[in-house]
Residue frames as qw, qx, qy, qz and C-alpha x, y, z in Angstrom:
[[0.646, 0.195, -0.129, 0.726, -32.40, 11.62, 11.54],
 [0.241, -0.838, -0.371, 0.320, -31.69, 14.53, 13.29],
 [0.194, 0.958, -0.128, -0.167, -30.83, 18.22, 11.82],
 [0.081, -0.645, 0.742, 0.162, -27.49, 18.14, 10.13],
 [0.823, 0.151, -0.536, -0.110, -27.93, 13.91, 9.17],
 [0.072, -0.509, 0.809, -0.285, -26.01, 11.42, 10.79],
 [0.207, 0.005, -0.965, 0.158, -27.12, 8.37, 12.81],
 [0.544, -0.649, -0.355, -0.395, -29.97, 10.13, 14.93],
 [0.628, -0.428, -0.361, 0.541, -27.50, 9.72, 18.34],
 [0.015, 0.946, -0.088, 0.311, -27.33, 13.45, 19.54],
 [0.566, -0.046, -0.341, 0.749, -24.59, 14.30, 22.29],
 [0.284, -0.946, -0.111, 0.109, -24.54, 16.72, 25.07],
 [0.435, 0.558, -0.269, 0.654, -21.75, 19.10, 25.06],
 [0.532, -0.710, -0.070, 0.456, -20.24, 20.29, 28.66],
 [0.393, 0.842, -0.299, 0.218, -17.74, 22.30, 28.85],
 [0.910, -0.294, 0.009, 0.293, -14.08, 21.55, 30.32],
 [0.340, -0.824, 0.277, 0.359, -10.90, 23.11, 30.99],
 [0.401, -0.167, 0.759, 0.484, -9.48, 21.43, 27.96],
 [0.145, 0.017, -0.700, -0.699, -12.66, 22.44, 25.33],
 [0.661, -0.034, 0.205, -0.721, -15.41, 21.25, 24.87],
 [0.104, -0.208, 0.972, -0.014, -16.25, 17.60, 25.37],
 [0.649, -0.081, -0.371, -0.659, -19.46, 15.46, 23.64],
 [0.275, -0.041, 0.909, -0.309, -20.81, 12.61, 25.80],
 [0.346, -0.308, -0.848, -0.256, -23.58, 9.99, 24.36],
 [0.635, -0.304, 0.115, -0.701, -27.45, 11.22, 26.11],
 [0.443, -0.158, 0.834, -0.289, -27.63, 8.02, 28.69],
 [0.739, 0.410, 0.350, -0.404, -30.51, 6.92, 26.37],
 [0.715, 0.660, -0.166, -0.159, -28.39, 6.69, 23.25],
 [0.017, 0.593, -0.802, 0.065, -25.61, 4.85, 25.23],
 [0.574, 0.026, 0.774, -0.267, -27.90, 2.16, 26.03],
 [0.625, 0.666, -0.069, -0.402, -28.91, 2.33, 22.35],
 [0.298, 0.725, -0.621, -0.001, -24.87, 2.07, 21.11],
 [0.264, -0.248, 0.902, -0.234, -24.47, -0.88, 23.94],
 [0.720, 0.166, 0.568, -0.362, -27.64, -2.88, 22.62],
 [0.784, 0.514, -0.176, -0.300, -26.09, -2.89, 19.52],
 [0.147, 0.594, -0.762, 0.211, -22.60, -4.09, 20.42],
 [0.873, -0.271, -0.073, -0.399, -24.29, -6.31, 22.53],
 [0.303, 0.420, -0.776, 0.360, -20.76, -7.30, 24.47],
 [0.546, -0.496, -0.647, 0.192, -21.53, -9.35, 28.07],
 [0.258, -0.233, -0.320, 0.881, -19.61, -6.40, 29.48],
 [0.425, -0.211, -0.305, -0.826, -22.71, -4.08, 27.21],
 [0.412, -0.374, -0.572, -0.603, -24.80, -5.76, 28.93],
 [0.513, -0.374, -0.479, 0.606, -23.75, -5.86, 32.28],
 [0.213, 0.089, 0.072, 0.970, -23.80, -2.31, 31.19],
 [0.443, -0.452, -0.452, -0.628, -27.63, -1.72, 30.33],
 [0.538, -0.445, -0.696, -0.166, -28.63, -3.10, 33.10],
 [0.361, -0.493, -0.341, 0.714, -27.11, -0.59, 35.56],
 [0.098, -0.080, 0.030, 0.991, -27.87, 1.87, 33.31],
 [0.385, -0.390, -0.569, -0.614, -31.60, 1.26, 32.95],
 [0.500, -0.573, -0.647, 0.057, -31.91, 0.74, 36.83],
 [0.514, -0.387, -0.300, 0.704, -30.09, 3.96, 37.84],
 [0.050, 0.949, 0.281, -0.136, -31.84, 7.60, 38.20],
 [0.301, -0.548, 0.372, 0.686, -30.75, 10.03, 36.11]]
């Protein structure tokens, strides 16, 4: 788990004319999608595991 508990999924914070906004770390979206494990998840993964970044 990481500091604070939770799941272990962290989040990046940005910032944004409206606040601040959390997004999933690319690694822990492909995590979230391998559990869901939709076709459309997995159409997902697979662009996200082949694309830099």
């Amino acid at each position: 788990m990481r500091p604070g508990g939770g799941s272990g999924l962290g989040a990046v914070v940005a910032k944004s004319a409206e606040g601040p906004v959390r997004a999933a770390r690319k690694g822990d979206l492909i995590r979230l999608k391998k559990l869901r494990n939709s076709k459309q998840d997995q159409a997902d993964i697979e662009r996200l595991e082949h694309e830099n970044g």
